[in-house]
Structure formats: C-alpha cells, structure tokens
N, C-alpha and C positions, 0 to 999 in steps of 0.2 A: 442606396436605391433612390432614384429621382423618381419624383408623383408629379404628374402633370393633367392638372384637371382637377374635379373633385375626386377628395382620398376615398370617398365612402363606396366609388368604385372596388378595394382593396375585398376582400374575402380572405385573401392566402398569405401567407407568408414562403410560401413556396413558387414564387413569378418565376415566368421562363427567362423572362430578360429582367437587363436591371431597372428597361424604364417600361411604365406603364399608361399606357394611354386612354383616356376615358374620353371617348368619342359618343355624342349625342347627350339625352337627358335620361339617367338608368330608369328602370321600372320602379313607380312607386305603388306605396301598397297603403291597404285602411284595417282599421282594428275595431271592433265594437264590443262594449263591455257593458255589463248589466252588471248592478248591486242592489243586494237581494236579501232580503233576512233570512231566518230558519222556517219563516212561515210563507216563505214565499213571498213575500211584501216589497216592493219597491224603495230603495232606499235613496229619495230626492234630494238634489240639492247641494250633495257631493262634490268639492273641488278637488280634482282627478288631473295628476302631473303622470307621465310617462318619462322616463331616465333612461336614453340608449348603453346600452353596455359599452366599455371600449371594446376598441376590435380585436384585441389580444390582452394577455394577459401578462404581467409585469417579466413574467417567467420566459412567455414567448418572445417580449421584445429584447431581452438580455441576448435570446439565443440570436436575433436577430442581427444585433446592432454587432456581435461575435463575430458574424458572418460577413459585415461590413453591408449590413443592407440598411441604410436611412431611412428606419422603418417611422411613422406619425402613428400611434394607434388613439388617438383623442377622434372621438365621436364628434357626428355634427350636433349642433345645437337643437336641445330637446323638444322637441313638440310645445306649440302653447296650451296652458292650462286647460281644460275640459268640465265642463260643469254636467251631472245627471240629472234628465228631466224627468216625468212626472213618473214614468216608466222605470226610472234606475238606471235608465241609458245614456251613453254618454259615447259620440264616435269621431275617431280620428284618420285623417286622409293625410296623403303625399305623406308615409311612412316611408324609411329606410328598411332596406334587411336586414336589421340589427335588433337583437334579442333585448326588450323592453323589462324594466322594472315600473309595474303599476304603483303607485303611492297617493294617498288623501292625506289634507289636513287631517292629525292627529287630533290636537281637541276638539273639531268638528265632528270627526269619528268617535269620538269619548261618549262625547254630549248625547251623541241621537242614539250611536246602541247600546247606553245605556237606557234609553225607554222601550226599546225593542223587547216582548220576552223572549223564553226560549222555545222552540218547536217540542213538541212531544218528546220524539223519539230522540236518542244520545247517540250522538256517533264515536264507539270504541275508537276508532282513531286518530279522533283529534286530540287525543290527550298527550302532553309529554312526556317522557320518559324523567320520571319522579324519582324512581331507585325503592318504592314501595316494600318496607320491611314484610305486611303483611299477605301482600296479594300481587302476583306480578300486572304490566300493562297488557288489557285486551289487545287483540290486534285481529280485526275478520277483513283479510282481503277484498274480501265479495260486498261487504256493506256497502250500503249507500243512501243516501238520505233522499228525502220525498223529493226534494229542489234539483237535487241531478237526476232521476229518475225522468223528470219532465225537461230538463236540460236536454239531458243528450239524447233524449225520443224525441229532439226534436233540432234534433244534427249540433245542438251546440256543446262547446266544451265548460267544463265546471270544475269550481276549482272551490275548497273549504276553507276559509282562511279567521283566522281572529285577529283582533283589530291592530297589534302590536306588529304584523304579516301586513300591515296597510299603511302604518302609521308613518308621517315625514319626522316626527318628532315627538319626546314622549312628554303626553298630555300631564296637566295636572292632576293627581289623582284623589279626589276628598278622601279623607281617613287613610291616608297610606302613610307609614313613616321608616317605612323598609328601606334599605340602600338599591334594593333591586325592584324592577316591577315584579306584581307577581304574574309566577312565572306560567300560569297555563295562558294568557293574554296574550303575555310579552314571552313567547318561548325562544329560550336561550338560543344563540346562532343564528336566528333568523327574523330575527325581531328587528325593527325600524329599517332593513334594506328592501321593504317591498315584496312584492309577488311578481315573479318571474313570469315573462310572455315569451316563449322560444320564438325565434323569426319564422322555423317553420309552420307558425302554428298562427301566424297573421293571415289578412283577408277570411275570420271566421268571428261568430259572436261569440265571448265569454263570458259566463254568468258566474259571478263571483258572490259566494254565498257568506254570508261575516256571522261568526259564531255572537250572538247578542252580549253585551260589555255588562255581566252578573254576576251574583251570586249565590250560592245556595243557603237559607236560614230554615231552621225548625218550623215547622208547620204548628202554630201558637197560637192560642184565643183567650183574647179577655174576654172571659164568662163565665160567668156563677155558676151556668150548670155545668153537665159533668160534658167535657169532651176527650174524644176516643185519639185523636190525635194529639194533644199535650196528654193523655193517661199514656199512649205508647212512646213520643218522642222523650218525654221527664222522665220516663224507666230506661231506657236508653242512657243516660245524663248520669242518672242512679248507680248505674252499673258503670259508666264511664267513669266513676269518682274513685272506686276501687285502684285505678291506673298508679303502680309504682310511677309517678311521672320522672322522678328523678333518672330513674336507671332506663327507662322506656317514656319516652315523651306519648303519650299515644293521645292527650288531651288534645294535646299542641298540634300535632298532626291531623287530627280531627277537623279541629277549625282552620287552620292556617294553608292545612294540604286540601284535603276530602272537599270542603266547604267552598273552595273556589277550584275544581277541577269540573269543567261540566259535563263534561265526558259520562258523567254516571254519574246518579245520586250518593250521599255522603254515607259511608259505611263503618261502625265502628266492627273491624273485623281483627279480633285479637282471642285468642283461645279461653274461657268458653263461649264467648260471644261472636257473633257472624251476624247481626242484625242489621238489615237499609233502614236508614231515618227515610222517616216520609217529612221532604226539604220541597220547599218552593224555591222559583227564583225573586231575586230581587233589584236592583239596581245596583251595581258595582260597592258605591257610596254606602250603602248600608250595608256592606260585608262584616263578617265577626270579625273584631279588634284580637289580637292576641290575650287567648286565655291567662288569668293570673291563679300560680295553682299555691294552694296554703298548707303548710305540715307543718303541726308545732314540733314534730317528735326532731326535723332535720337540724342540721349545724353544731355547732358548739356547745349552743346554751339552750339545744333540744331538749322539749318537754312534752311527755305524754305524746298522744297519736291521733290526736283530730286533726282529720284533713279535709277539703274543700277545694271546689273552685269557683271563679265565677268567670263570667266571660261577657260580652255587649255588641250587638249589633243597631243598625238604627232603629229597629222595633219592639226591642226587650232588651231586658238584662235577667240573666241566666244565676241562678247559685247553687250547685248542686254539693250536696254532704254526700259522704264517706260511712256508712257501713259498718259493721262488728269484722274488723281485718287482722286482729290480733291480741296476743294475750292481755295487754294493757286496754284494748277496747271492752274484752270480756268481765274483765272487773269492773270498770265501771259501768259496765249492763247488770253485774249484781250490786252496785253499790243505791241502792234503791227506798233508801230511809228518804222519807219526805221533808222538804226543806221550805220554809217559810218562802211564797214569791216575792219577788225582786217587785217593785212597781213600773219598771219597765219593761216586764213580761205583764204581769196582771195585777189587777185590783186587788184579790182573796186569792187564798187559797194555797196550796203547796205544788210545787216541782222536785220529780225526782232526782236528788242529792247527784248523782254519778255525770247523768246530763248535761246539770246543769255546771258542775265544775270543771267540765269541759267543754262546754257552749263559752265559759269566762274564760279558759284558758285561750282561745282563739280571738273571744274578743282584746285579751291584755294582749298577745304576742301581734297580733295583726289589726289593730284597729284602726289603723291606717288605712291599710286595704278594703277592708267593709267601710268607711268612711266615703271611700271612693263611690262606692257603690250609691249611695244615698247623693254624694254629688250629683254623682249623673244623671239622676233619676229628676234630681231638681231641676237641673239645667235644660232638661228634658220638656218641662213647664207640661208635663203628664201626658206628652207624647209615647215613652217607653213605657213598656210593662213590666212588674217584675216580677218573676218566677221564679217557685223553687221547689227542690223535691230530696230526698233522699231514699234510704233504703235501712232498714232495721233499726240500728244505731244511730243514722245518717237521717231518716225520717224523725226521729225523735231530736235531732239537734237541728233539722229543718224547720219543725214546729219552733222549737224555741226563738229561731232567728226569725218565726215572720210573726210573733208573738211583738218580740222589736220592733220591726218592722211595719207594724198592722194599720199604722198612719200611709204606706203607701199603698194601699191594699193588696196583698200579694196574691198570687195564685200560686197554693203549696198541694201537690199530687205527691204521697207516700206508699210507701211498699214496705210490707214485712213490719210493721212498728210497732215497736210495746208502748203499753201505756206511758204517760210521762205528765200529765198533770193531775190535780186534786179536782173533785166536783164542781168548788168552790170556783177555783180558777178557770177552769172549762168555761163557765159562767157567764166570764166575761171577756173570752174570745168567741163569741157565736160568729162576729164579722166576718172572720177569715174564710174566703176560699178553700176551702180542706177536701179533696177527694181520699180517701184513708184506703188503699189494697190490701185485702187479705187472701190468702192462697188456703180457702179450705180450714184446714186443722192445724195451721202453721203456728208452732210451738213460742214463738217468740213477741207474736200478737197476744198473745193470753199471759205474759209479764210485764209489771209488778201485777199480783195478783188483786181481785176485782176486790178489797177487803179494806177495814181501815186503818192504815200502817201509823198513822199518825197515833191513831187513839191506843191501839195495844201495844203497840212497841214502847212508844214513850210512856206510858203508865208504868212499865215493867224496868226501861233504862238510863227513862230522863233525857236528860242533856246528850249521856253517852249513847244514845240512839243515834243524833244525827253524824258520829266519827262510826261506827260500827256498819251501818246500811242494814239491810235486811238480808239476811240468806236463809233458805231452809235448813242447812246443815246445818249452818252456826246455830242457830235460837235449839234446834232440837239439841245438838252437843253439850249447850249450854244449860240446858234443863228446864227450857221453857213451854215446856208442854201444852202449858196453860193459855199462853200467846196464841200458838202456834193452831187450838183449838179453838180458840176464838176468832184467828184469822179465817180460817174454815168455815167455820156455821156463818160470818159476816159473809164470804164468797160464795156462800149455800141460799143466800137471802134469809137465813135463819135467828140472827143481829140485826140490829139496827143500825147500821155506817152513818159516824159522822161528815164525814169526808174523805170517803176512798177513793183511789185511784180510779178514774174516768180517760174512756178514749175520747177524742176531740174527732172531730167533721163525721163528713158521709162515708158510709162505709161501701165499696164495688168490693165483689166478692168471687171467687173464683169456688162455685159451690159444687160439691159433690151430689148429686140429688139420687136418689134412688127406688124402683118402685118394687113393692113384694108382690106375690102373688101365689095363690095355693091350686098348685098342678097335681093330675092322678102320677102316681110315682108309674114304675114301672110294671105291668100286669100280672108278674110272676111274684109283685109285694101283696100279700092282699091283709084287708081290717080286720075283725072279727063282728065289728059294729055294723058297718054299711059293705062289706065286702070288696072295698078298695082301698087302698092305704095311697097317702098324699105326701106331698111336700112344700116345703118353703121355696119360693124362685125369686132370687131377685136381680134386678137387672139396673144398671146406674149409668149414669152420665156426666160429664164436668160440662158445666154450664159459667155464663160470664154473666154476673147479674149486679146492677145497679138500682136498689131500691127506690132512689130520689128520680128515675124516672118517671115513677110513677106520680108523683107529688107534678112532676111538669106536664105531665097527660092530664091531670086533673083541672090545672090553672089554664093551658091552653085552650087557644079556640082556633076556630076557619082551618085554614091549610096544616097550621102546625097540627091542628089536635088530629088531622087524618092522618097525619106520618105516624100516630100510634097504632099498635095495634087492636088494644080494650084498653081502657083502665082496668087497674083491681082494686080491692077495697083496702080502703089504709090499714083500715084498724088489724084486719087479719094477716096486711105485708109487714105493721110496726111490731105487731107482736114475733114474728118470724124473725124480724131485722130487726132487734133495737135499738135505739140511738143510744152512743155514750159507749156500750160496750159490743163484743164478738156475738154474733147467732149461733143460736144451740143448732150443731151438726150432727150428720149422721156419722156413724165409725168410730174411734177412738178420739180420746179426749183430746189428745195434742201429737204432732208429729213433727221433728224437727226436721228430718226431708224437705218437708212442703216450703222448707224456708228458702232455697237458693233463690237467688235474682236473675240468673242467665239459665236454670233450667226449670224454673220453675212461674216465677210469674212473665216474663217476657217472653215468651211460647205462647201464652195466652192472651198477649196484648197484642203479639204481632198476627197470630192467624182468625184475631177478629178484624182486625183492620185489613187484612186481604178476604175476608171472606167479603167484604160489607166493600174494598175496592173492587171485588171479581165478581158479582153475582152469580155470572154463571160457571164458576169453577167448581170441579169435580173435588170435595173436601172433605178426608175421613170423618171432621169433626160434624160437619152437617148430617152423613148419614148415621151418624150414633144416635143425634138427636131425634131422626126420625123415626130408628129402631126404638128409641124409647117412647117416643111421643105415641108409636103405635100400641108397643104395648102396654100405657098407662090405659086408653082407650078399650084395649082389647080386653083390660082386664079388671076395669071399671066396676062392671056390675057384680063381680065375686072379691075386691079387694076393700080395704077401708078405704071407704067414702073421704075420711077428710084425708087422708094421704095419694089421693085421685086429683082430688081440688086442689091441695096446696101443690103436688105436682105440673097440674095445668098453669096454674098459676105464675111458675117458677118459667117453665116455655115461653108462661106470654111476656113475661120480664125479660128475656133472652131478646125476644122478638122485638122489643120495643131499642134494643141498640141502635139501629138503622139511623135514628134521628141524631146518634150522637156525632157524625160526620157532617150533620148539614152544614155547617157551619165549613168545612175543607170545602164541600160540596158545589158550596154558593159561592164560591169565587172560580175564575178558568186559572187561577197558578193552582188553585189546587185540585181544582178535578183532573188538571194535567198533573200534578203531585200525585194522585193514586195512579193515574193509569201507570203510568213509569215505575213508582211501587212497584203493581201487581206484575210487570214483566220480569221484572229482575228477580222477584225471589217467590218462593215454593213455602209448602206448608210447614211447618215445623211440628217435633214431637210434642204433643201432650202428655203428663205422666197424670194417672190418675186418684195419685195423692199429690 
C-alpha cells in the first residue's frame, strides 16, 4: 500500500483502495492531566512525557504485509515534554488520535511520594494479586476513593495508579536488595510501560491520583511509660514468634508481603490469630529489611528449641522470643534451680537455671546474628530503637536478652511470664523498660514459686541442686518434705527469703474484679430471725488495669494531669498491686486457661485499643462495665465498705487508659493509624478467666 501524505491519517488497516490520501491538516486534539496525591494535594513540578502507541500492532502488521499492503505503523513523534504547575496540571495541544502512554521521571516520582502520606481510607483494589495463603484479595467494584468522588462530580476522569504505573525508569530504591521491585509499587505486567490514555478518551481532564511511595511499620514509642499501642503491636510479635517459619513462612510474609501492600493495614492472619496491627505509614526507605528468624533445634547440628526473630526498619529494631511450644521448651520451664548471674545479665543475684541455658544456647548457635543487631543499633548513632517482647517462656528469655542489652536501653513488653530472676538481681535491673502482662490467675506467672530456692534446695542438695532444677514431684518423691515445707511457709511470707525468686517491671493486669451483695432471696424462702431469708449476689467484670498510671497522674501537671481521671492513693493501689510479685485475686488460685496468647491476652489488648480508637462504638465490654459500675453503686450502702472503694478504684484505673494512646494520638500517621484500625475490625471475644 502507498501512504501519501502524513501516515497518522491511517486508522484501518482495512483501506478501500491501495493508496490513501490525506488531504488538508487532520483534526487535532488536547489532553489535560492533574497529579494528585491520596489527599488530594497537588503534585508540582512533574516532568510528564506522553508516548503515542503504534498504530497497530506487531500481529496486525504481519497480517498486513501477508496481504501485500506496505503497511508503516511507527507513530509520529512524541509530544514535548510537559511540566505540572502549582495545581498538578500540566496540558498538551496538537494531539494525534492515537492512544497515549502517560510517564514521569521515575526518581523524581521516588523522591516526592515518598514524602507524600497516605489518605485515610485504603482502596481494596489497588492491591495486586499476591496469591495470599491466608486471606484471598478484596475486590469492591463500587469503591472509590475521596479523589475520584470529586473527579468525576466534576465531569473529570480518574484514574489510581502507583508510581511503578508512572515510572520511565526504575528509580533507586534505599534499602532494597531484591532482584525485583517490590511488587505492590512496581505491579508485575504493568509496571515502568505508563498509564494508558485511550484516544477516545482525549480532549477531557484526567486526574491521576498516585498511591504515596510507603510503607507500613508498627506503631512504636520510645517511652518509659506504659503505651497501649507497643503493649498491643509487641503482643502481636509475641504471638508472631510461635510461626513454624520453616514449614510456613508467615514472619517473612508479614514484613515483606503485609508491610508493604497498602491496600489495607498489615494483618497477622493465621489460625488462632486474625489480629490488624495498628501500622503507620512511613517513607518507602524505612520499610522493614527482611526478617532473620533463629531455631537452634533446625539442621544437622540442631539443639534444643529456642527460637526468635528479629527484624529492622529505619525506626526500630524488633526481637521477639518464642514461647513454651513444646516438650523440650517444657522442661526447661521446670528446670528452675537458681544459678549464680552471669555479670552480663547482672551485678547479684541468681537466674533461673533452664532460661538461662537456653538464653546461651542461642547466644553460642547465633551470636552472629544478635551481633547484628547491636551493630545496627550503633550505626544508628541512637536513631533506632530497640524493642522487645515475648510470651511465657519467650518473656522470660526476652528479659534475659535486654538484661544484655540494657546499655541500649530497650523497651521490653511480656506476656504470660514466670519469674526468672533472684531479688538480688532484680536490684539491679530497675533501668529497663519492663511492662510485665498478666491475664488474671494465669498459672504460669505464679512459677518458680515466690520462695527461696536457693537457700532450701541447696542446704538439702548442694551442688547437685543446680544439675537437678527444682520440680514439685521430684523433691516430694525424693522425700524432701522438709524443702518442700519450708518452700511453702517462705511463699506464705511465714520465713524469711534470702533471695527468692522476684518478678522484674510493672505489672498491666487483666483483672477479674467482682462485687457481692446481700439480696432478699425469694419470698416463698423465709428467716425464722427477721422473717426473710437472703443471699450472696455477685456480679464481676474483666477489667484492663495498669497501676503505674497512677504514679503518672500523680507526677503530672497542666493538660497531661486532666487526661486523668482522679488519682488514687498509692499506698492502698501498692498494697493491691505489689511490686516484684502477682496481686492477690479473686477465684481460684491459678488457672492454666488464662494462659493462651491468641485467646487470652490479645482479645484484651486489641478491644481496648478499639474501644479508646472508636469512642463511640457500641461494645459488650463497655456495657459490662457499666452494669457493674452500677451495681457497685447500688449496692454501696449494704455491701463492704472497703470492697465498694477498692472496686471504685479499680473503674477509675480502667478509666485512666485513654492517656495511654496519646502518644498514637499526637501525631496524624497515627490518628489516621486508628481510624483505619477501627474500620477494619470488630470486637473480639473476652473469656472471663
């Protein structure tokens, strides 16, 4: 086929005749294009190439040139470059009808959205298709985000793209050392060829909205006191450490999938857990580095079962312990003979035998790895923070590691923890950060028991004390009676303890509270005394109580001191709560129940943090309180006096939680962090042991 004139006349490849003639100058056309963040914000400054499509496609011209038609499908030359002004606007005239790929400089795009945050709300369908073991991809037809909603009410077309959907080229990325970009940015297939403008879809404006260049990290605070978003994300971490990672990556998926998909906040969603971290965003650059996960028990020259992880973004460093997860973790939860401390745990005093041999088993197999850790932290020049937490077993060998640690000063949040050092050495960790969880009457906080193992065991076995540990079966089998009662009367406060076993930090409690009351029974019961016969009534609540708030209601002043509610009086909260050891509860002495970490204490971290993101949500755990608050009140003047006050008491320490968010509160990533929260997820069950 002969072209005479210009080719960009051509549309068909079906011409009536073989020549075609382009007579005059064809109609041209204009494009207008807005660039836009998630907040609606103009994105200035923008150098913006347009790339006409050829006029067919490799496939169409094969069939053509078959046909013997001397087909040209090469486009005319691109449009000149386009810069957006203050507006995000940026317009091009004397267009062809030829369907347009938009593209910016890539590291120009890097650079700006990554300071851009992200808009509130998440749109389900920006995310790529990941292949999600645990949860498939949302997908709502109908959604739409704030920026097209005022788009197209306002005749324009809109279009959602991340920056990988823009990019000419792929930018530098700090901290990436993946073969691939990652991929919610840079989504596979359509990544660095631009965003498509149909021809028919020129002479209109389009506002192109660019998902901001982030990522999501733990919502963290360096701070002494107690905060409710590290006490709920570090129980999360806690429970994450449990992960068979070998057989199921789910750590690694956490940080490397969840952590950069923006689509929705990061979810550790693996059966029994279903918990949304409350994540901010952050700037690409500080995304989490690929977790490093630790099992002495794997390989060849596998030993024992302590496991770990740790993980690094540019604002913390992460190390979460491992749990009582099997028989070998259980023995050394009973292996509990007190061992002389190391001097780089502590000054005085002893550590429990079992812990501590496996606190060294991690340090000899992996010392490499935790070395790491201490690098970074230096390199850091006290930028990073370092946290850490575990859960039962996992708190107890977290203690130990920020024991090591305690020159960086760490922030360590536990759950479930038995005791693990001597008085002595308690002593002289006061510095540490310690938030301590107890869930009620949780059976595994009340071992080794409050007694002095050092002094009676060893008077009784010597040396052979510290190869033996302590067990109740063993000493009573063994016929030590005599131990065994004197460890008692010492647990009884009825001895005098040299050096027993002490818990270390503040203790947040998940407290059973409950009030009696004496009601007329039923009318057809009657006295013989007064003519009416009565009963016992009592009515309970689970309550979230942090005693050391009250220590910060009393130092505080101005603004802070009205985010409380009262103070209460120390002396009658310290004797209630004591430092060092469990508080005397109500009900049975120990329950091994109360112990799980996904049905037990993380139900109670996650539906205070939506109660205290949602105020005004309708939440069973609220109206309990009030049923109780009512009838402590109602029942006041016929019930004990001091179990009326200590119950008011226990209310107004509930109430005073509110303050423990300020800190999320006071920044906009993170008050945008709960609202996002509170959409996505619902109350969870409370048990009330």
């Amino acid at each position: 086929m002969e072209i005479i004139g210009d080719n960009t006349c051509v549309t068909s490849l079906r011409p009536k005749g073989k020549v075609v003639y382009c007579r005059g100058e064809p109609h041209k056309y204009w494009l207008e294009l807005q660039f836009v963040d998630e907040n609606n914000n103009p994105v200035a400054g923008l150098n913006v190439q347009l790339e006409y499509h050829p006029l067919a496609s490799a496939r169409e011209v094969t069939i053509a040139h078959s046909r013997g038609y001397d087909y040209n499908p090469t486009p005319p030359p691109n449009p000149p470059v386009g810069v957006t002004d203050s507006q995000g606007l940026v317009r091009f005239d004397d267009l062809y009808w030829i369907t347009v790929n938009v593209r910016v400089d890539g590291q120009q795009l890097a650079d700006e959205m990554e300071q851009r945050p992200l808009g509130v709300r998440r749109n389900p369908n920006s995310q790529p298709v990941t292949n999600n073991l645990f949860r498939p991809e949302t997908r709502v037809p109908s959604w739409c985000t704030d920026v097209q909603e005022k788009a197209e009410a306002s005749g324009h077309m809109h279009h959602y793209v991340t920056i990988g959907e823009l990019c000419d080229r792929l930018p530098h990325i700090e901290g990436w050392d993946a073969p691939e970009p990652p991929k919610f940015h840079f989504p596979p297939g359509k990544s660095l060829k631009g965003t498509e403008i149909a021809r028919e879809a020129l002479e209109k404006r389009h506002v192109i909205e660019i998902c901001p260049f982030r990522a999501w990290v733990l919502a963290l605070h360096d701070t002494k006191e107690y905060d409710l978003a590290n006490g709920y994300n570090l129980g999360i971490m806690a429970d994450l450490a449990y992960t068979a990672e070998a057989a199921n990556p789910a750590i690694g998926y956490f940080f490397r999938q969840k952590c950069q998909d923006l689509s929705c906040i990061p979810q550790f969603a693996e059966f029994p857990s279903y918990f949304h971290a409350l994540a901010v965003d952050v700037p690409f650059r500080d995304h989490y580095q690929a977790p490093v996960y630790l099992n002495t028990g794997e390989g060849l020259d596998g030993e024992g079962d302590t496991r770990l992880f740790t993980v690094e973004c540019g604002t913390h460093v992460l190390v979460a312990w491992c749990g009582t997860d099997s028989l070998l973790n259980i023995l050394t939860d009973l292996s509990f003979a007190p061992k002389r401390c190391l001097p780089a745990l502590a000054a005085a005093g002893s550590v429990h035998r079992g812990f501590l041999d496996a606190w060294q088993l991690a340090k000899r197999k992996f010392g490499d790895k935790l070395d790491a850790v201490n690098k970074s932290l230096d390199e850091s020049g006290g930028a990073k923070k370092l946290f850490i937490c575990g859960h039962s077993l996992g708190g107890a060998l977290a203690l130990l590691y920020a024991a090591e640690m305690k020159r960086a000063e760490p922030v360590l949040y536990t759950y479930g923890m038995p005791r693990t050092f001597t008085r002595k050495a308690i002593a002289s960790l006061s510095a540490i950060t310690h938030y301590r969880h107890v869930n009620d009457n949780d059976t595994i906080t009340q071992i080794p028991p409050d007694a002095d193992l050092d002094n009676a065991f060893y008077e009784v076995w010597g040396p052979l004390g510290d190869k033996l540990g302590f067990d109740w079966s063993l000493t009573t089998a063994a016929g030590l009676s005599v131990t065994v009662r004197d460890l008692t009367y010492q647990s009884a406060g009825l001895m005098e303890k040299k050096d027993p076993y002490w818990h270390h930090g503040s203790t947040v409690i998940f407290f059973r509270a409950q009030q009696c009351a004496i009601r007329a029974a039923s009318r057809y019961q009657k006295s013989l005394i007064d003519g009416q016969a009565y009963t016992r009534h009592f009515v309970a609540v689970k309550l979230f109580l942090v005693p050391s708030l009250n220590e910060e209601c009393l130092k505080s002043t101005g603004e802070h001191q009205a985010a409380f509610i009262q103070c209460l009086d120390p002396a009658s909260l310290k004797k209630t709560f004591p430092q060092n050891t469990n508080p005397v509860l109500n009900g049975i002495g120990t329950d091994p129940r109360s112990h799980s970490m996904a049905h037990r204490y993380l139900p109670y971290l996650h539906n205070q943090v939506l109660e205290l993101a949602d105020p005004a949500r309708d939440m069973s755990r609220k109206a309990m309180r009030e049923r109780f608050r009512g009838e402590v009140e109602k029942e006041a003047s016929g019930s004990n006096p001091d179990e009326v006050e200590r119950n008011r008491g226990f209310l107004a320490l509930q109430e005073m939680l509110a303050v423990t968010l300020s800190r999320t509160q006071a920044e906009e990533t993170g008050k945008n962090a709960l609202i996002r929260f509170a959409e996505v997820t619902d109350e969870d069950v409370e048990f009330s042991q």
